[in-house]
N, C-alpha and C positions, 0 to 999 in steps of 0.2 A: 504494500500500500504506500508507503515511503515514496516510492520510484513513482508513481501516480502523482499523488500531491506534490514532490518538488517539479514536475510537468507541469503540472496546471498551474504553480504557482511562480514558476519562469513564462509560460506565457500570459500569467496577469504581467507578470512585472514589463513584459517585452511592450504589453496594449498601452500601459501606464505610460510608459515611457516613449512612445507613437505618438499617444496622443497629446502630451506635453512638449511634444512638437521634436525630440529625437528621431530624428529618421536614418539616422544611419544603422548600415544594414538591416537593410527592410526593403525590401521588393514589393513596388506597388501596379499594379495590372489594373489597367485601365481598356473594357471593352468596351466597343461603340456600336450600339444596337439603334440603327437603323428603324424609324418608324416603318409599319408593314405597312402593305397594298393587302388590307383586309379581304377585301373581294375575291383580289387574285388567289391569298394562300387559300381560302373556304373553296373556292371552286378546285385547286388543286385537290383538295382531300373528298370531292364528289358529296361530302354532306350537305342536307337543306340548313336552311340558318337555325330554326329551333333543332336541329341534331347536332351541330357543331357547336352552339351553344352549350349545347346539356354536356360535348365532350370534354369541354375545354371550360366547367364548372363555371359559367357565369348567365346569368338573366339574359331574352334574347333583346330586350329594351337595350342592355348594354352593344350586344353584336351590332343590332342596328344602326345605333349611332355609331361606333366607330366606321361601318361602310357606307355610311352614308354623311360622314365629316363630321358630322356637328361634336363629335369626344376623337379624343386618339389614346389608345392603347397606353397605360406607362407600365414602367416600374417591372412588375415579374412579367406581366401578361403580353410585354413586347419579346420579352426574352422566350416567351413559349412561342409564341407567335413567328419569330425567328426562327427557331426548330423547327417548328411544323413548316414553316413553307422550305426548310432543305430537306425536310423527313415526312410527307404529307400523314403519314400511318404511323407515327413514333405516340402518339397517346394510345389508338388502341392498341401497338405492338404493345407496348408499355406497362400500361394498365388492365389488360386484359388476365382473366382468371383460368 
């Protein structure tokens, strides 16, 4: 248990020390996700809108407005969104039982 808690308690000290503005050695990865063409990846994966909705856990109020502008996608749901139009079947490969 020892070997556990001085881990976690070296990467508190490591976050403490980030985030008090030490940055050396520290590797910071910065991806750039791209808003999607809603429309496009939904027709890649052949679902109707309330079936892509229901795949991809959100209200079909929400699908709507992002294909049709008036919202745009952020945060996780551009990063799924991402995936799915280079993997059109990675949620049901995915999640499938």
């Amino acid at each position: 248990m020892t070997n556990a808690l001085d881990k976690i308690m070296g990467g508190l000290d490591d976050a403490r020390s980030y985030l008090s503005g030490d940055r050396s050695g520290f590797a910071v990865h910065e991806v750039e996700v791209p808003y999607p063409d809603v429309v496009a990846i939904r027709s890649k994966t052949g679902l109707s809108q309330p079936a892509f909705a229901r795949s991809i856990g959100i209200p079909l109020g929400t699908l709507k407005n992002w294909e049709q502008g008036r919202r745009r996608p952020e945060g996780p749901a551009r990063v799924l969104l991402a995936l799915i139009e280079k993997r059109p079947a990675i949620v049901q490969e995915e999640l499938s039982t």
